[in-house]
N, C-alpha and C positions, 0 to 999 in steps of 0.2 A: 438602263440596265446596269452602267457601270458603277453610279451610286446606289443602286437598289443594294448590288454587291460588297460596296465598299461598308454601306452603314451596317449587312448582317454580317461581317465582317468585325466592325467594331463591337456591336453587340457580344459578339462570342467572345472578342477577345478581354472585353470590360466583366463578364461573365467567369469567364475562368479565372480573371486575377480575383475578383471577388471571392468565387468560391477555396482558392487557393489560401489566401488571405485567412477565411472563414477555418480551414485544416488546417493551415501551419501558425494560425493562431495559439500564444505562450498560453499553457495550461497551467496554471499555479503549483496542480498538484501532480506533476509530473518532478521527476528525481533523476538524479545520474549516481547511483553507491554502489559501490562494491559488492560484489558477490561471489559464491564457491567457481561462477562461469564465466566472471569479469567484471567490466562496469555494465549496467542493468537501468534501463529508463521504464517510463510507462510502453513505450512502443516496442518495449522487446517482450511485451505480453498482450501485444493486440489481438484481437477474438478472444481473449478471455476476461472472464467474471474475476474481478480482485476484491480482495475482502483483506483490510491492509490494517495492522497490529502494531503499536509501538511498544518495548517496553525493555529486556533485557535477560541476559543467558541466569545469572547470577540471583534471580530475584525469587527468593524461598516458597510465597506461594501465590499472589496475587495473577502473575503474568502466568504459569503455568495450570493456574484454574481456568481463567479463560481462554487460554488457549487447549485445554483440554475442555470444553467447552464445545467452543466452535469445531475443533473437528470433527467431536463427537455426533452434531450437528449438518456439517459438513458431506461425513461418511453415511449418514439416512437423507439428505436430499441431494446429492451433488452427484447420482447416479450415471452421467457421463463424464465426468470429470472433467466440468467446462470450467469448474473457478479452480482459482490459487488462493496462497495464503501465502501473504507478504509480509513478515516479521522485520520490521526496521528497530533495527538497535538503539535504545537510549545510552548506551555502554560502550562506546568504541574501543576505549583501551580497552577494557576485559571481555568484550567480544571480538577480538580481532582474528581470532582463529577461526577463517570462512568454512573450514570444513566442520568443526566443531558446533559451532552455532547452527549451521542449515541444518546437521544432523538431530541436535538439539529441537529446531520447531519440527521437520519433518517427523520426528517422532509421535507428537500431538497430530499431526496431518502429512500425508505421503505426501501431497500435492505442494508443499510449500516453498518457499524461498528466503533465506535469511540476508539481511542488504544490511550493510554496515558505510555508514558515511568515510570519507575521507580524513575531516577535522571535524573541531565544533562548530564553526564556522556553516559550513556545509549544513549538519544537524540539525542548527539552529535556522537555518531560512526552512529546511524542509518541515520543519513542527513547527513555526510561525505558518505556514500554509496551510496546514490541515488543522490547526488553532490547538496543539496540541502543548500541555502545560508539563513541564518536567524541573526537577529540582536535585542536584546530587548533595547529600545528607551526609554530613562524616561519621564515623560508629567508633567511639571511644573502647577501648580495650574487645574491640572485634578482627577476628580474622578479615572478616571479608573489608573493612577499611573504611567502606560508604557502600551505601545503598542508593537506590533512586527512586525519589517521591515521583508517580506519575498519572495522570489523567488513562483512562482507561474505556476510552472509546476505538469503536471498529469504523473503520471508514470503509465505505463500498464504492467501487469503478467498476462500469460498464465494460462492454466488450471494445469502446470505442477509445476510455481512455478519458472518461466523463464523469465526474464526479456523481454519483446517484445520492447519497445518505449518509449521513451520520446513525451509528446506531448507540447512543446513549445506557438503554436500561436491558442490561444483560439477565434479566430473570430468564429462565429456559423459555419459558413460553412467549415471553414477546420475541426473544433470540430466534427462536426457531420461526415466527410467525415472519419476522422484519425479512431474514435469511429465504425462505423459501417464495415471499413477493419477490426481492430481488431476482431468484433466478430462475422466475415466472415471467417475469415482466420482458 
């Protein structure tokens, strides 16, 4: 009896480091940046649908088309308001005003969050993660000084903080089709 005990014993106990192991296993695409309510990881948006956006405050029309896009998007399927929208800055210097910027994507979607990294340093591991391509372009006799060339994919994370999709071809109809699998599934 006293090894019948000892080995279910072991069992559990080999069981739980496993599955422990298995949750606090490093998810690549997990972040720690700044935001208008501090620093901000994947876990401080656990149970929700993330649908996460790279690009910048400053950028005349690409990043403000899709993101008026997706919220537009958003606001016709996301009728319990289970997803967010994660605006990560390519821009740190000229986005560093956290109230400015969140106001900024929230505009495009109530539901969102604007995350500003720390350095480039930071930046750069978080978009080597999500294989996100950025380039800052200087602008000869322009006010704004540079621009930012950038890749223009939406990334989707589960409720759990799990990478689900890349979503590549933003025509409305695949957007809308990719968007409302996601938060069916």
């Amino acid at each position: 009896m006293k090894k019948f005990s000892f080995v279910l014993v072991c069992i559990v106990a080999i069981g739980f480091i496993f599955i422990s192991m298995e949750y606090f296993k490093n998810n690549k695409y997990d972040f720690s940046l700044n935001s208008e309510k501090g620093m901000l990881s994947l876990k401080d948006f656990a149970g929700k649908k993330l649908v996460i956006y790279f690009g910048y405050t400053y950028c005349p029309d690409i990043c403000p088309t899709e993101l008026a896009l997706i919220g537009k998007i958003l606001k016709k399927l996301d009728i319990k308001n289970q997803t967010h929208l994660l605006f990560i800055s390519l821009d740190p210097s000229r986005d560093n005003n956290l109230t400015q910027s969140n106001q900024w994507v929230q505009y495009f979607y109530p539901n969102s969050t604007a995350l500003i990294a720390q350095d480039e340093k930071t930046l750069k591991q978080i978009t080597q993660n999500y294989g996100v391509i950025y380039q800052k372009i200087p602008l000869k006799d322009s006010a704004m000084k540079y621009s930012i060339a950038h890749s223009g994919e939406f990334y989707l994370i589960d409720e759990k903080g799990k990478f689900f999709k890349t979503i590549n071809d933003i025509s409305y109809e695949n957007f809308y089709n990719e968007i409302k699998q996601f938060l069916d599934n």
